[in-house]
N, C-alpha and C positions, 0 to 999 in steps of 0.2 A: 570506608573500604569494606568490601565486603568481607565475611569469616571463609578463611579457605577447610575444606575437609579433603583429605589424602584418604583413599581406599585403596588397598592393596590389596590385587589377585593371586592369591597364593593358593597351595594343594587342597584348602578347607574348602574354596569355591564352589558352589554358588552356595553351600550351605553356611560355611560360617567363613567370616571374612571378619578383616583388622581394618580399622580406620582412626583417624587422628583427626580431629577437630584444630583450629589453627586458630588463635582470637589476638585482636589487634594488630596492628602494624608490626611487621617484623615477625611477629610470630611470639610473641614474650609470651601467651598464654596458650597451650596445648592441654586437652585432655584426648587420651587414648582409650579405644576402649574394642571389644569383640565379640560380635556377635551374626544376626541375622539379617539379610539384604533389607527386611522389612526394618527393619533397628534402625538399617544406616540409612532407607527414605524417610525418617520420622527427623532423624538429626542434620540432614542436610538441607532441609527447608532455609532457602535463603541464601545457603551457600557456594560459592566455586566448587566444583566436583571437580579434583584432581584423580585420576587413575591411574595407579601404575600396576600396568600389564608386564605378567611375569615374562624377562627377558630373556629365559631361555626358548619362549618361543620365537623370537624376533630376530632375524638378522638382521645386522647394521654393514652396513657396506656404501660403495659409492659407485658413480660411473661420471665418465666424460662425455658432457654433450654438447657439443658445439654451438645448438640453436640456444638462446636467450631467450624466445618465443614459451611462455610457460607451457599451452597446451601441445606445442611441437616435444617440450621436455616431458612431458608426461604420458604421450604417445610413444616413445621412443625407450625408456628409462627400463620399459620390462623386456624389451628384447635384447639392450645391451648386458641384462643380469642376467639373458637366460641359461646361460653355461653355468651358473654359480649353483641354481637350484635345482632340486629332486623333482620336485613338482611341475605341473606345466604352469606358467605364466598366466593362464585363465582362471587359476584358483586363487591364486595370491593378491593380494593389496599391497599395495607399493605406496608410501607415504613419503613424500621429498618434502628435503631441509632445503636453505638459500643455496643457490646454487653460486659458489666460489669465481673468484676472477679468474682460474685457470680452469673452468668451462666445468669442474669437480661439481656432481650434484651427490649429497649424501641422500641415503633413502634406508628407510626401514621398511623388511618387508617379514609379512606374515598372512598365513593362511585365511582366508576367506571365512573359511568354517569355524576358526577361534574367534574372528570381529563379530560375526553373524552373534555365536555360543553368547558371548561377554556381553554385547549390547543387548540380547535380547534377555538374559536374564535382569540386567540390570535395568533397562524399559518396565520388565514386569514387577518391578519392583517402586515403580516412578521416579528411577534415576535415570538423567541424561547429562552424562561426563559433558562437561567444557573441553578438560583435556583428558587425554591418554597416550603417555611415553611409556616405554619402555622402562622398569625399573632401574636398569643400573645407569640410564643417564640424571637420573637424579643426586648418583654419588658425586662430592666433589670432584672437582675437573684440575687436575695438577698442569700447570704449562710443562713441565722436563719429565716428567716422569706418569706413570701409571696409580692410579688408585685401587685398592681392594677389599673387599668387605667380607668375609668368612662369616659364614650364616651354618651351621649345621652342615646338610649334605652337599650344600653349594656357594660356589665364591662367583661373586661378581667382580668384573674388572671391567675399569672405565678407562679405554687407551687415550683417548683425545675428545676433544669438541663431543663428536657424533659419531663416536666407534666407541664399543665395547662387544663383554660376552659374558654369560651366565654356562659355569662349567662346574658340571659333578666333581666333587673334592677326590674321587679315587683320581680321576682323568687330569688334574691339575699340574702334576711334572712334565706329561707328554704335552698338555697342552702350551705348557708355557717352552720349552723346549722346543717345538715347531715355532711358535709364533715369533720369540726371538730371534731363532737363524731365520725366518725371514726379512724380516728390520736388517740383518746383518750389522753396517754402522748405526743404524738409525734406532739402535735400539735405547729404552730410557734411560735416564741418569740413574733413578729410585723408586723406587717403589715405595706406597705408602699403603701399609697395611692396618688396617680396623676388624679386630678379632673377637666376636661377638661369642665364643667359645671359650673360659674360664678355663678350660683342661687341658688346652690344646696348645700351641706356640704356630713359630710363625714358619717350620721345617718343612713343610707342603709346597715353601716356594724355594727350596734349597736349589734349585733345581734353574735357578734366575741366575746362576755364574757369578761372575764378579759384579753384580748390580745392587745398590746399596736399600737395602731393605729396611724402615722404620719404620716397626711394629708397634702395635699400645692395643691394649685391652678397650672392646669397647661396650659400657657399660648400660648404653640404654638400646630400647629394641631397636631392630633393624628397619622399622616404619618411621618413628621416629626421627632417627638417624638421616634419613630417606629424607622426610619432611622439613628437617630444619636443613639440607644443603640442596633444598629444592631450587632450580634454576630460573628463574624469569624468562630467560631468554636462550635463545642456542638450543630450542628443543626440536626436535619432530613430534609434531604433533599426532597420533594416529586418527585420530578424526578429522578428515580430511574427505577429498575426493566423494566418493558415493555413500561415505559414510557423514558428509559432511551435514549440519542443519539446514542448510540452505539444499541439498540431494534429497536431504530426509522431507522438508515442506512440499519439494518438486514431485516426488515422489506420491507424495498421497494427494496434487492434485491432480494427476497427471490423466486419473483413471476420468475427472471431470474436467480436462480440458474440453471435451466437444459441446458440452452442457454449459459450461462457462464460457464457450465464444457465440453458443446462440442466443444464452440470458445478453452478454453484451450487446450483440447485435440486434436482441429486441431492443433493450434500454434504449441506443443510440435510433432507433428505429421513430420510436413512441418519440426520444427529445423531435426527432427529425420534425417529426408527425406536431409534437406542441409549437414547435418554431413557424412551420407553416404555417399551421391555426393564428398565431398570433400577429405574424406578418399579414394574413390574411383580412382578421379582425383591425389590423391596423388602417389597412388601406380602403376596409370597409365604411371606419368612421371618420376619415381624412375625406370618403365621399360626402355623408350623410351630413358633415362639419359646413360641408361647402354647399350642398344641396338645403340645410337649415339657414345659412346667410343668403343664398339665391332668394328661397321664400321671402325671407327679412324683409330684403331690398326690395322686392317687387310688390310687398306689402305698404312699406314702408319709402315711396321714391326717394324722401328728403332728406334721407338718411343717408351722413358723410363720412361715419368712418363707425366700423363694424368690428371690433374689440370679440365679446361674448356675445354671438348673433340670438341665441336661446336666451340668455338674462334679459339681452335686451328686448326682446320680444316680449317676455314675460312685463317685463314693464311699461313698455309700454301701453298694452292688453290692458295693464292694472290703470293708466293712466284714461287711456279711453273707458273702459266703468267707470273711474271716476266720473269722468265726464257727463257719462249717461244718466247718473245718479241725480243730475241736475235740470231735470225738466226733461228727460230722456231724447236728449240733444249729442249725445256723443254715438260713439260707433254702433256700436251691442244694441241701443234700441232700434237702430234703423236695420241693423242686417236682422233683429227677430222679429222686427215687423217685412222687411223682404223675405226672410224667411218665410214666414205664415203663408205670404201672396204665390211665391214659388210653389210648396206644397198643394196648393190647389188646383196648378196645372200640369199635362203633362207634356213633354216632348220642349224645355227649358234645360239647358245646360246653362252653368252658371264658371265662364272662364276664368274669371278676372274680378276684384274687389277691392277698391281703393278708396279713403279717406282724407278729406284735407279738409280744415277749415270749415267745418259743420258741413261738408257735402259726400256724400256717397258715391264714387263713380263703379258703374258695375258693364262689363262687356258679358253679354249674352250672345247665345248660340240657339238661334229660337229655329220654330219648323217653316213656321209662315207667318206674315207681316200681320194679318188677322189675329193672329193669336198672343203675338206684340202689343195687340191694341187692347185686349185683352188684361193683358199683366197690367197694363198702365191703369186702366179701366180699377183694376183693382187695387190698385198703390195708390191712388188719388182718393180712393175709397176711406183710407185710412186720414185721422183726423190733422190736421195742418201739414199736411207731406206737401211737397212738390213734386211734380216730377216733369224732369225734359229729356226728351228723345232727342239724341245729341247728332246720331248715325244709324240708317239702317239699310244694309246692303244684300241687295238678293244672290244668292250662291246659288251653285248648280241645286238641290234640295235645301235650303235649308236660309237664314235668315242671319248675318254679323246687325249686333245693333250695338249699341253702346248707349247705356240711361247715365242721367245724374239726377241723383235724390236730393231733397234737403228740406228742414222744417222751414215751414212757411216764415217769414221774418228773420230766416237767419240773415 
């Protein structure tokens, strides 16, 4: 589990500020300490950043909203408060809690210009809170009664769940004196007061009627205090909405979404572009596959089943030199002695080339039957050849013959 750290915004801000370090489970180890917003980014490496913003700037209140739709309730939530406040509703931040089964949505609200203030010093300092509540919902939560903390010039009081108020100590008769006769029956059983004031008592709340007041001196600071009846849960978070991390990432890419959907669209472009190529290249060598077995075959007639047409070509080839190796009786000497005799004339196409059995069958494409008699003239030339003119067919221009070669005694 991670160490929690509590930093509390109080009148020193942004220059000097209190924080609490929180270590192990439960909180069994705290040190406290005060100083410089740079202090407290060197000490909360690693840590939850708890903030508690001072709640005399925050109003806690609620409203009723009928939709359960969140962004209908967050649309809605500032113009049902907007009777409540001084300001208009376009300055304010509006932070909502769970919204209750009888439609109740709590919401803490505070000025624009104090989030803006708090986050950016705190940013420039390389702090970004987790959370930020309202100081006084940090104080215990009483079911029957009210809680209070007497700090100096000011008391906090934690009416319920997600209501309280941060009130100057001159204003604290008047103030509880209103807020009472409004409750009318509903007002608390007791009141639980924590009096971080050693000179003082608990006469500030005389002013509470017949409502049972149980005071105790409270001995450690009021951060402190704070931090160990810190709540897990039941909070308003004020990082929230457009202050939220997920607003803040949106936020800084927002100025490169146009940039970011063209790099996309190249990316998907170029895959587009490799997939083609590749589909391309596929269908290329699915030809060439069948265009190298074509050759095989018409090299090769007696060949019955064509597996790797290139291997077996290849070996074959290698079989015929052998061949030839032997009195140069196999393929390769007879086409480089055909070869020799071709080179010496011209106007010979050479169609067709086939081997079986110590003979050479070759279809030529000669000019004229003269020049036929020719090539044989000079294939007989060569020492134990044979040669027979098998076919020879006069074309509009031009001569089909068909020889077979073979050494004499094969």
């Amino acid at each position: 589990m991670r160490d929690r750290l509590f930093m509390h915004i109080d009148s020193g801000f942004p220059q000097q500020v209190s924080w609490l370090r929180s270590s192990d489970e439960g909180g069994r180890r705290q040190s406290m300490s005060r100083g410089s917003l740079d202090e407290v980014g060197r000490e909360a490496a690693g840590c939850q950043l708890i903030v508690l913003a001072p709640g005399a700037d925050v109003l806690l209140t609620s409203a009723v909203v009928p939709s359960r739709q969140r962004q209908h309730i967050v649309s809605a939530v500032p113009y049902l408060l907007e009777d409540q406040l001084a300001d208009d509703v376009d300055e304010m931040h509006f932070a909502l809690g769970p919204r209750g089964s009888d439609g109740r949505v709590p919401v803490a609200v505070v000025s624009r210009q104090h989030m803006h203030q708090w986050l950016e010093h705190l940013r420039e300092a390389g702090l970004e809170p987790d959370i930020m509540i309202p100081d006084v919902m940090a104080l215990p939560l009483q079911q029957d009664g009210w809680t209070v903390l007497h700090d100096g010039d000011v008391v906090m009081v934690r009416q319920g769940q997600y209501s309280g108020a941060v009130i100057d100590t001159q204003a604290v008769p008047a103030w509880f004196e209103l807020a009472l006769a409004e409750l009318g029956d509903n007002r608390p059983e007791r009141i639980n007061l924590y009096d971080c004031q050693y000179d003082s008592d608990a006469r500030l709340l005389l002013q509470a009627g017949n409502i049972s007041i149980e005071a105790q001196a409270q001995a450690e600071p009021p951060l402190q205090f704070l931090a160990r009846h810190f709540p897990d849960t039941a909070v308003i978070n004020l990082i929230q909405g457009e202050y939220s991390r997920r607003e803040q990432i949106g936020r800084l890419f927002r100025p490169w979404r146009v940039a970011l959907a063209l790099l996309f669209a190249v990316v998907l472009l170029k895959m587009a572009v490799s997939l083609s190529m590749y589909l391309g290249m596929r269908s290329d060598s699915r030809h060439l596959q069948a265009e190298i077995e074509r050759i095989y075959r018409d090299t090769f007639p007696d060949a019955k089943k064509v597996v790797d047409a290139r291997k077996q070509m290849e070996a074959k080839l290698a079989e015929l030199g052998a061949a030839g190796a032997d009195g140069g009786r196999g393929f390769l000497p007879l086409m480089s002695q055909v070869g020799k005799s071709l080179q010496k004339l011209d106007g010979i196409e050479l169609r067709h080339a086939a081997y079986q059995d110590g003979r050479l069958s070759l279809s030529l494409k000669i000019k004229s039957l003269q020049l036929l008699e020719q090539l044989k003239q000079l294939l007989l030339a060569e020492a134990d050849l044979s040669v027979d003119i098998q076919s020879a067919a006069s074309r509009d221009d031009y001569v089909d013959a068909h020889l077979q070669l073979s050494r004499q005694g094969s």
